[in-house]
N, C-alpha and C positions, 0 to 999 in steps of 0.2 A: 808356353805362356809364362809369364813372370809371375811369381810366387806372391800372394799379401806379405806385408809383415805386419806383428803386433804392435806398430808405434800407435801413438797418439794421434790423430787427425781434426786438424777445425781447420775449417774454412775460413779466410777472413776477408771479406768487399772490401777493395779498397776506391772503387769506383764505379762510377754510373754505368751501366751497360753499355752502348750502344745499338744493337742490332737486336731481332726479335727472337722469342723464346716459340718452341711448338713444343708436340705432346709426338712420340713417338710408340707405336703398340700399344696404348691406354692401360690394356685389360692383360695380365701375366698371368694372373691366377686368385682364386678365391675358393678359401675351403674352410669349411664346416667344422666347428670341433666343440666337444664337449655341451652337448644341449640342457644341463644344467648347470650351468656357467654362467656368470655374470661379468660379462666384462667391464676393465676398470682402465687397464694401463698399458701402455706399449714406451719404447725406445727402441732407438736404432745404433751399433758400435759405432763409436768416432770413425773408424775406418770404412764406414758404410756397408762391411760385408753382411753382417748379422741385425737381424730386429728379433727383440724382444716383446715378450707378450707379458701380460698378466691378467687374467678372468679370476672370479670370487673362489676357483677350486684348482686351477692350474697356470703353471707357465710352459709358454711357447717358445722354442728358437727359430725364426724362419729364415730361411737361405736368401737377401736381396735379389742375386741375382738369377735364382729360378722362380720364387714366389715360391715356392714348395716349403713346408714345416719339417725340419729334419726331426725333433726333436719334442716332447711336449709331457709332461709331467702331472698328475693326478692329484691334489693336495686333499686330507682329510674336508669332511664339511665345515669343521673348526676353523681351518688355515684359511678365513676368508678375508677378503679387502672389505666388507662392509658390515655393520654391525644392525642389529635392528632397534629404531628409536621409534617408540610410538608417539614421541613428541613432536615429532620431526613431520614433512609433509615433502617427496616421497615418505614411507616408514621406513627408510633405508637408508644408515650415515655411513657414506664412506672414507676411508682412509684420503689422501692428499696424495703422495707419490708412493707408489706400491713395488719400484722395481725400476733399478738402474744397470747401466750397465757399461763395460769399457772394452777393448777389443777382445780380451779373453778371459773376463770374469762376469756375473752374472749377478746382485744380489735382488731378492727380494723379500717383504716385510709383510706379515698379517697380523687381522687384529686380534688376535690371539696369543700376541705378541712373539711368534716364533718368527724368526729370523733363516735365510737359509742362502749360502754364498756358494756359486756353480762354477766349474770350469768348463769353457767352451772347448769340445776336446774334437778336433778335426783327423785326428787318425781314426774315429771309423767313419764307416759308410753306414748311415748317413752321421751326420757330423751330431756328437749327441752333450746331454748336459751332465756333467760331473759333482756331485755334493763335494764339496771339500772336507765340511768338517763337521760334525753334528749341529740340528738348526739349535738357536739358541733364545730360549725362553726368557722374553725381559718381564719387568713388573709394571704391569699394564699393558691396553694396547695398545699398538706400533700405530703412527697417526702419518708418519711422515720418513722418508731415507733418500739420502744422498750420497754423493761421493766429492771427494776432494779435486781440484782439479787436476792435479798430477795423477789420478786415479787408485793412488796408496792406499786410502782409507775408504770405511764406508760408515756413514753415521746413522741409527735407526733412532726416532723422537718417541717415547714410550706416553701414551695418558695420564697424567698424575703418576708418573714413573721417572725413571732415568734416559740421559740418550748414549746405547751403544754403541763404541766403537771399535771396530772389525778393520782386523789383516785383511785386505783384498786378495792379497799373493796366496795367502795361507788360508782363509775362512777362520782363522782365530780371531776369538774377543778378546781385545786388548785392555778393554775396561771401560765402566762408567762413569757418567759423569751426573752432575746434580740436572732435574726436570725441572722447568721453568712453571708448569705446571696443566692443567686440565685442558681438552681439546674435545673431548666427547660430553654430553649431555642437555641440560634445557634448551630450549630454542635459544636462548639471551646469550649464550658461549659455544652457538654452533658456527662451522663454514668459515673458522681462522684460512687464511690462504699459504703462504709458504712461511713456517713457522720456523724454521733453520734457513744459514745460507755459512758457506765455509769459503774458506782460504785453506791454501796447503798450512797454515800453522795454528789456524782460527777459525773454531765455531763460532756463532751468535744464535740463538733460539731463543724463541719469545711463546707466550702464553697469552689468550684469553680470560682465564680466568684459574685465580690459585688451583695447589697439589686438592682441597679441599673442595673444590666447584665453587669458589664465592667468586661471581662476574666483577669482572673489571680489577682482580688482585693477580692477575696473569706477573710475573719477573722477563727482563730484561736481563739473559747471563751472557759472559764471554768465556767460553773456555779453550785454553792450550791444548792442542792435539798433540804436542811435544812431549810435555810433561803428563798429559791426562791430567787435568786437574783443571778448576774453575779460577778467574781471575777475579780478584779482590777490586771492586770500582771505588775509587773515594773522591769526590761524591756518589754513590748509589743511583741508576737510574729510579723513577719512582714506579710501583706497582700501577699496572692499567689492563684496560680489553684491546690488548694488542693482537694488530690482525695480520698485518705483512710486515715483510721488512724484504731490502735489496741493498746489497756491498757491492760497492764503487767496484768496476774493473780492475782498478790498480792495487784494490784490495786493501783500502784504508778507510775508505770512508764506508757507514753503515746509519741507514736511515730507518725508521721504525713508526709506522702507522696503529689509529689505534680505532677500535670500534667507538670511544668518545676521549675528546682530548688530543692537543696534540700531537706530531711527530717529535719522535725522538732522535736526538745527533749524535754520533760513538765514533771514535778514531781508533785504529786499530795498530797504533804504533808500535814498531817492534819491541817485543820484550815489556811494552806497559800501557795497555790497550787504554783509553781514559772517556768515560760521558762525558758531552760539550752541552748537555742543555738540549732545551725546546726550542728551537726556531722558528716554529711555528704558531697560530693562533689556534684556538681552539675549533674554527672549521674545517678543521682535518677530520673531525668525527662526522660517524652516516649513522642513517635511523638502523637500530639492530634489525628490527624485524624485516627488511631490505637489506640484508648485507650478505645473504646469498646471492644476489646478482653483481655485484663486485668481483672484480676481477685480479688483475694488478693493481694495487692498489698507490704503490709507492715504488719510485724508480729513481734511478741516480748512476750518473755520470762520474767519472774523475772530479768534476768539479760545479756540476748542478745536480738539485733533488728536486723531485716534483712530486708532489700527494697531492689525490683526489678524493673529493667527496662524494660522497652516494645516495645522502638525501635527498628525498622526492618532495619536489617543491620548494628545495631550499632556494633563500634569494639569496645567503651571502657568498662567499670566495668559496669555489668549489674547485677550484685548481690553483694550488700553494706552488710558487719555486724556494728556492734557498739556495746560497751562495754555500758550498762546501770547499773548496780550495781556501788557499792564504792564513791557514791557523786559526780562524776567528769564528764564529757564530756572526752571520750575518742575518738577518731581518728578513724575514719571508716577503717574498711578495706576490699578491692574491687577484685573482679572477675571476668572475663569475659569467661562466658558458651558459646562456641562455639553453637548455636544455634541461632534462630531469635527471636522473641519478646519472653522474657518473658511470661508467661501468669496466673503462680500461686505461690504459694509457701507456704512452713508448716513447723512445727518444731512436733517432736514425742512428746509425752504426756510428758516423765521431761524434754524437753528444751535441749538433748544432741545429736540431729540431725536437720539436715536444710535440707529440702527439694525446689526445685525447678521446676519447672515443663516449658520447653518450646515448643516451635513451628516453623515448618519448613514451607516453602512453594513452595519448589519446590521437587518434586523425589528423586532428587539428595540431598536434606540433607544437613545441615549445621554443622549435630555433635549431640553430645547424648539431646535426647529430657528431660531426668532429669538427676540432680546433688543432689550427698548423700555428704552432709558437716559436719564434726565434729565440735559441738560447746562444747565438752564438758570440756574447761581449759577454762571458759571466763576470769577470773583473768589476763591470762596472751592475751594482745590483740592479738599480732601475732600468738596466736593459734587459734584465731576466725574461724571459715569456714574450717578450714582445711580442701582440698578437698579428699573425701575416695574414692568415685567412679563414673566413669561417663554411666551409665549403659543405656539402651535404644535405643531406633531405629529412625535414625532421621527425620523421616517422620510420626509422629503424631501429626498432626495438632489439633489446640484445637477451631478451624474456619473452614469452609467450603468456599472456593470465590466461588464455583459454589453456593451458598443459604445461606443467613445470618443466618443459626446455629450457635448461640454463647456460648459457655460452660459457666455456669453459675461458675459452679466448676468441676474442672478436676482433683484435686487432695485432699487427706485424709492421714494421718498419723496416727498409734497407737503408740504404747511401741519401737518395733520391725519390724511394716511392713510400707509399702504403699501402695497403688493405685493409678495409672493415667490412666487415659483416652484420647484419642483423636478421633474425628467424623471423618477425611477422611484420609485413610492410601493406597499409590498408588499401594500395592500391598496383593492380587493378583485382587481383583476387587473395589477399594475404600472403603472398609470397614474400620470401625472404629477401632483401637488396645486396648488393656485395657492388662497395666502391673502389678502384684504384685512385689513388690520390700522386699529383704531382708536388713533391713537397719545398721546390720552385728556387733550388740550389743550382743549377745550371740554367734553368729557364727564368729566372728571376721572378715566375707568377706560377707561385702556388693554386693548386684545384684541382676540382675533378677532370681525372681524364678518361673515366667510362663507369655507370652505373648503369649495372647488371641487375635484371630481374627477369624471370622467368614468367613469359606471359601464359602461359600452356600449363604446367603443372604447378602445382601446391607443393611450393620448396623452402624449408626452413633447414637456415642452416645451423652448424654444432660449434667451430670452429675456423681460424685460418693460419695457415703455416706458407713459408716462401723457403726456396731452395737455396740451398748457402751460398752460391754467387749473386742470389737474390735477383733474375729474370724472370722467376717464374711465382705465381700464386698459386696457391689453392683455398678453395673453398668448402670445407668439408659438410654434406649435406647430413641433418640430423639424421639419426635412427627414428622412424615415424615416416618421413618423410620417402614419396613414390614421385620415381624411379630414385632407383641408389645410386646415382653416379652425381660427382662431384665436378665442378665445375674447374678449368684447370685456366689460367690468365695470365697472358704479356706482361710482365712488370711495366716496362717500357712502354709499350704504348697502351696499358692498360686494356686490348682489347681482349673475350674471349674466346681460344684457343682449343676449347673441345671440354668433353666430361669424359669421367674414369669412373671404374666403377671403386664402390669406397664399402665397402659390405652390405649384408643384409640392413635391411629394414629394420627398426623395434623401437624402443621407447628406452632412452638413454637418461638418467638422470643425476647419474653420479661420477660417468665416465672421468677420468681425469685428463690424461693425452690420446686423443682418437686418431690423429697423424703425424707423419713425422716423416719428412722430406731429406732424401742426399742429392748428389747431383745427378743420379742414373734411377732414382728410385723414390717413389710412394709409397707406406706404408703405411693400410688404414686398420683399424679395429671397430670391433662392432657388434652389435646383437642388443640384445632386450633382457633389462635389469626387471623388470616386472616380475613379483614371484610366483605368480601363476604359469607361467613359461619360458623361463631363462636359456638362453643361446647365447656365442661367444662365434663370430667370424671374421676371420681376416682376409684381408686380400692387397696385392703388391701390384703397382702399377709400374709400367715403363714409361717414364719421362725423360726427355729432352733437355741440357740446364747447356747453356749457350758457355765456350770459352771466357774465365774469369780470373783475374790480377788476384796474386794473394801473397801474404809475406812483405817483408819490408830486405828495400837494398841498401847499401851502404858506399854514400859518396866516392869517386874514384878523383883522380889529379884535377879533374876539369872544375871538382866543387861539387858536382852534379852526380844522385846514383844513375848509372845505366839504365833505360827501361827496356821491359821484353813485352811486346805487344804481338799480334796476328792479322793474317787475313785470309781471307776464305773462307771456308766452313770447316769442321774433322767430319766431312764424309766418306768414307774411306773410297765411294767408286765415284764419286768425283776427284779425291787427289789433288783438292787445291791449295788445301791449309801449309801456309808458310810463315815465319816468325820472322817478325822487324825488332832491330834495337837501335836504339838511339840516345844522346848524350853520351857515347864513347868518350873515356880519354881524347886529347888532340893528338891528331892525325899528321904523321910528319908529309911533307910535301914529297909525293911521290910513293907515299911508304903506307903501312897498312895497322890492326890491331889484329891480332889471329883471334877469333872466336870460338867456342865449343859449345854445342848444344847437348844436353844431356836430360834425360828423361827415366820416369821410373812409376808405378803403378802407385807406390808408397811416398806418402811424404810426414815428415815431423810434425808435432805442434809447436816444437818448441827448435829453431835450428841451432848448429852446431858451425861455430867460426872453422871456414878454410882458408885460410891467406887473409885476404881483405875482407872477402865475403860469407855472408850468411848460405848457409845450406841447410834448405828443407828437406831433398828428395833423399829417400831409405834405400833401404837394399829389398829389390836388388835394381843397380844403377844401369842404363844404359850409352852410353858414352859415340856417339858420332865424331867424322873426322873434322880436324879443325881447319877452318877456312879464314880467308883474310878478308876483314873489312877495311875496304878502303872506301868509304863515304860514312858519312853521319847525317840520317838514320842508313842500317844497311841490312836488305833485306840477305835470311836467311833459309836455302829451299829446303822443304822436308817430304820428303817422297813417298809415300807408303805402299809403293807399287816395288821398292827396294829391300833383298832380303832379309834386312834386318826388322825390318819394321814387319815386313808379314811373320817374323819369326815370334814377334814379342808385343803386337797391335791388333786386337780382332774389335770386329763389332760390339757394343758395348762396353767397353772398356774404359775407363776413367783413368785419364793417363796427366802425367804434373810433370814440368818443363821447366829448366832453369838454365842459362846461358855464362859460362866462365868468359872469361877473357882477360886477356895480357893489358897493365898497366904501362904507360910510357909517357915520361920516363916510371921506373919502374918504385911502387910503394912498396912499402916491411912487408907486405909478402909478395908482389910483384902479380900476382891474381886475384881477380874483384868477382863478383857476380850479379846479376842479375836480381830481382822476385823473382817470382812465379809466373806461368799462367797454366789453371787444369781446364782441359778439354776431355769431354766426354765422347769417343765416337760412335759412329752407328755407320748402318748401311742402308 
């Protein structure tokens, strides 16, 4: 078999599916650990081989692709994710993100503010976790940690403290930086949502409420991860009860939400980052006492923002855009979704749908539970939001009053679809709803295309996550909630596809990520934070993620990139799957393009130029012989019944595909490529 490597791995949709998603072997495994545990946090390596756990006394390594826990670590009673507030209702505040991770580093953060960074070390059996370097005790407690996307650094967010920042390679503290200020204490500056968000050269972290505890004097800082050190803003953003914040993909623009008071605008230009102002009106703020059911709360594209509001019963604009391109502060513009609080909100993979996601709290309905928004003219402002459809049922609550089930996340977006969820729906026995939405970019009509609810059992759900090529859904069913299996759903045609099991039973209140989806793999967390009987279980499903386009190709003579597409299925005892490409170079009369299809287990996040083209796929490469296309498109056969593919192709297998070929006449490197496509197989 082919070896992983340690690259970096993201998936990227670059298109609508076509063909349907299924659930292959549901159930891999589920096991027990630590029955005074609390669990809080899970992630999975870019390279989908490893998931990570984290429970209030230990971390997990679990193997993907057995289910099996190689690995699992003991932490003091001290070293935990959750602190006790009797103010609070649970009496139990927990940390925001407890534990990141990248193919072969590990960190994770308690509120006891010790720090501790792993190396995933696969020379033993079973593959186990390595301390790199003594954990490291910040001043106050750890609320929140992330990693850079290059995966160099690792930042820990301290309570009325500093934020850490850590050598990933090494587990060294490279140094602190100034805290924006307090995250733990009264109800009034409880339940901030991601209070950091980084660029490989830029932090931004925000505060609810000053170093001090005075609500609503939280700072707005930029700091250089270059230099270590804080950036000087002139003008100053102004002190507030800042709750989220989200940086633009391209990693310039940075939007900032607040418990009352507008959002706030920061460009993050290189070398002299600068605040643009408020763009927003003052209905970006939600009632405090209600802002534990908020979710995402502010999101942003390249070049649109959207922030939502959370007040129950508000009548004014509870969904704000903003023009973020063109150098300027542009003019919000505002909406008001006939619903009750706000609770999520997402934009589709290129930025040209706004999703919103709200909640009702009575029977009776206050009006469509999501809103499908057009953003796709941001140029011109007054086409911001354009509302397309208001599709949904208005009684899916994304809260429970009868039991503090709090949806961590109730909503997801691809290319083309969505998911929502909500845990109690009045009808016909309180069960939870889970909608697939058509977001009406190929079909030009937006809507539902299948609302789920379970008429048989009493189902509330926790959660929704979609697998990186984005065909498949899940629905993850609360802890509480009989029988434990999760409901698993067609992107595409929205129907559902089966349940898995997603752990034990128990009563979740502070979990942070309960799942976490690759293209071969489910991975759920779970057990019962109650402190009369705390458990931590995990379990790994086998999924199914249909053949998906990923990577960008680059123009050949024709004007046109090449594209690699498929047919058939990666069955392996069917043996039909073959790769077409189309828009070749031109074709001289009578004469051909030599093609090469190459394939490898690994592939980059970031590719590395060969001649004309981009290459994703790592080491180790496998390289078939080259054949002549003479037609455009031209199919090309792949045999898996040939010894090389049995040599280096087995069942389960997540395998990434990219196709060279000869330019003609010939360009500065005289060889182009293809994208991508990864195929998952089975038997």
């Amino acid at each position: 078999m082919l070896r992983h490597s340690t690259a970096l791995v993201i998936a990227a949709f670059v298109a609508a599916p076509t063909a349907s998603a299924q659930i292959v072997e549901p159930l891999v495994n589920a096991t027990l650990l630590h029955n005074d545990a609390d669990f809080h946090d899970l992630a999975v390596t870019p390279d989908g081989r490893w998931g990570v756990a984290r429970s209030s006394s230990s971390v997990a390594l679990i193997e993907m692709k057995t289910g099996t826990v190689s690995s699992s670590i003991t932490y003091f009673p001290t070293e935990s994710t959750f602190i006790p507030n009797p103010t609070s209702t649970p009496p139990l505040r927990a940390m925001n993100r407890s534990i990141q991770a990248t193919n072969t580093r590990v960190l994770t953060a308690s509120v006891n503010g010790k720090v501790r960074i792993y190396g995933i070390n696969e020379s033993t059996t079973p593959a186990s976790l390595d301390l790199l370097a003594p954990a490291s005790t910040g001043t106050g407690n750890a609320f929140d940690c992330i990693l850079t996307p290059d995966g160099s650094k690792g930042l820990v967010v301290h309570d009325a403290g500093p934020t850490e920042v850590f050598d990933m390679s090494t587990g060294a503290l490279l140094g602190t930086l100034t805290g924006s200020g307090k995250y733990f204490g009264p109800s009034s500056v409880l339940n901030p949502l991601d209070v950091i968000d980084v660029t490989d050269d830029y932090a931004v972290t925000i505060a609810p409420a000053s170093t001090g505890g005075t609500a609503g004097a939280g700072s707005i800082l930029v700091h250089d991860l270059n230099t270590l050190s804080t950036v000087t803003l002139s003008p100053a953003p102004p002190t507030g009860a800042y709750h989220d914040l989200d940086i633009s993909p391209n990693g310039l623009e940075v939007l900032v939400a607040a418990n009352s008071g507008p959002m706030q605008h920061l460009r993050l230009t290189s070398g002299a980052p600068v605040y643009l102002g408020s763009p927003g009106s003052s209905g970006s703020a939600f009632n405090l006492a209600q802002s534990i059911w908020v979710q995402e709360m502010v999101q942003a594209t390249d070049s649109v923002g959207m922030v939502i509001d959370a007040r129950f019963g508000f009548s004014g604009p509870n969904v704000q855009f903003v023009q973020l391109n063109g150098g300027t502060v542009s003019a919000a513009q505002s909406h008001h979704v006939a619903s009750a609080e706000m609770h999520d909100c997402a934009f589709n993979t290129d930025g040209t749908r706004a999703i919103v996601h709200g909640s009702s709290l009575t029977p009776s309905g206050y009006g469509p539970a999501v809103q499908i928004f057009d953003t796709s003219a941001p140029a011109a402002v007054l086409a911001l939001g354009s509302p397309l459809a208001s599709p949904g049922h208005g009684y899916m609550a994304t809260f429970d009053t009868s039991s503090p089930i709090l949806m961590p996340n109730s909503l997801e977006a691809t290319f083309d679809r969505a998911i929502a969820a909500g845990n109690t729906d009045p009808s016909p026995n309180g069960s939870g709803r889970v909608i697939v939405y058509d977001l009406g970019i190929a079909s030009g009509t937006p809507g539902i295309l299948n609302a789920f609810i379970d008429s048989t059992n009493f189902l509330r759900y926790y959660e929704v996550a979609v697998t990186p090529g984005g065909n498949m859904g899940v629905a993850r069913i609360a802890m509480g909630a009989t029988p434990s299996k999760s409901p698993h759903f067609d992107m595409v045609s929205g129907s559902f596809v089966g349940a898995a099991e997603s752990s034990a039973p128990g009563s979740s209140f502070e979990s942070r990520n309960t799942v976490a989806l690759t293209d071969a793999r489910a991975l759920f967390g779970g057990g019962d934070d109650l402190p009369a009987a705390p458990f931590t279980q995990y379990a790994v499903n086998k999924v199914f993620e249909l053949p998906y386009s990923f990577g960008t190709a680059n123009a050949n003579s024709s004007g046109l990139p090449a594209t690699l597409s498929y047919t058939g299925t990666p069955d392996i005892s069917t043996n039909n799957f073959d790769f077409v490409i189309s828009d070749l170079p031109p074709i001289p009369f009578g004469g051909s393009v030599p093609v090469t299809l190459f394939y490898s287990l690994n592939r980059f996040e970031t590719p590395y130029l060969v001649a004309d083209g981009n290459m994703y796929l790592a080491p180790t490469v496998v390289r078939l012989a080259t054949v002549n296309a003479t037609s455009d498109p031209f199919t090309i056969s792949f045999d898996l019944s040939a010894p090389l593919q049995q040599a280096n192709i087995a069942a389960d297998d997540v395998v990434h595909f990219q196709v060279f070929y000869r330019d003609n006449p010939v360009t500065t490197g005289g060889t182009n490529i293809t994208q991508g496509i990864t195929a998952h197989f089975h038997q």
